[in-house]
C-alpha positions as CSV (number, residue, x, y, z in Angstrom):
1,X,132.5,223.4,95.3
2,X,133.4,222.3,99.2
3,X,133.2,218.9,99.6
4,X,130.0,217.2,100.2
5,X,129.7,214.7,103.4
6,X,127.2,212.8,103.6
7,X,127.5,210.8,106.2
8,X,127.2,214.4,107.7
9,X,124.3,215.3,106.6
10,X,122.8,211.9,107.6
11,X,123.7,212.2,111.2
12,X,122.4,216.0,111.1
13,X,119.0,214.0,109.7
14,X,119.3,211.7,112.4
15,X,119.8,214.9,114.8
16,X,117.1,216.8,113.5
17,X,114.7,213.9,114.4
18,X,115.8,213.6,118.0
19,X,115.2,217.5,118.5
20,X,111.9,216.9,116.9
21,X,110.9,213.9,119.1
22,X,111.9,215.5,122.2
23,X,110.6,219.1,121.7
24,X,108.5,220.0,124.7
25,X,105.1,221.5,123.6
26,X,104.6,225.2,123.6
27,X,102.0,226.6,126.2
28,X,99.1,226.4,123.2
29,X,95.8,224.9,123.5
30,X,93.1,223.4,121.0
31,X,93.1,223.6,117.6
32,X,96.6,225.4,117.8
33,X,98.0,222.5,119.9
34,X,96.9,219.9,117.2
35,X,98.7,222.3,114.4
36,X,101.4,222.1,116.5
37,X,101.5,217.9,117.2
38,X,100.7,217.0,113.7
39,X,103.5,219.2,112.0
40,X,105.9,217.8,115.2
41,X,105.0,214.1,113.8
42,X,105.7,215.3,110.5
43,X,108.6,216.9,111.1
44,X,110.2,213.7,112.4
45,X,109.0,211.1,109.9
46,X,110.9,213.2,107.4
47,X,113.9,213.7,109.2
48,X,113.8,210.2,110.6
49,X,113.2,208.2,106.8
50,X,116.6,210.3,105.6
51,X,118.1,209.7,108.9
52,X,117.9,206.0,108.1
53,X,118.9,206.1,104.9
54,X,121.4,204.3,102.7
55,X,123.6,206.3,100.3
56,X,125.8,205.7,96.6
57,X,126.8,207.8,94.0
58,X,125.8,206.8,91.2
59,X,126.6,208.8,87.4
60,X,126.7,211.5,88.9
61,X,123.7,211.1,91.7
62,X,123.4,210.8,95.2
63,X,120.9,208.5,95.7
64,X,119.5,207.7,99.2
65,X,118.0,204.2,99.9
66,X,115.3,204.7,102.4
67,X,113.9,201.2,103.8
68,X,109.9,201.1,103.6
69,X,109.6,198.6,106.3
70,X,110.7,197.9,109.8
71,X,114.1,195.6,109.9
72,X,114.3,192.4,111.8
């Protein structure tokens, strides 16, 4: 198995999140155009919760600490 980075994968999250927040919007209108926003917003609160993660190994696991609440 190829080794596994990730702190890669993390900064592909955090990546993925920035494409997603800055995506223009498509030339769709009404209900489409809603579709479209809502799966956008999505999109990036999943990429951005693993983008912000923590990360150990533990027996055998790669866990990822994702923080519920806003830091100070």
């Amino acid at each position: 198995m190829a080794q596994f980075d990730v702190d890669a994968m993390i900064k592909r999250y955090t990546e993925r999140a920035t494409a997603v927040r800055d995506r223009p919007l498509p030339p769709v209108a009404g209900n489409e155009r809603q579709k479209f926003i809502k799966q956008a917003e999505l999109d990036y609160t999943d990429f951005a919760l693993v983008a912000n993660a923590s990360w150990e190994i533990d027996a055998g696991y790669l866990l990822l600490k994702i923080p519920l609440q806003a830091s100070d």
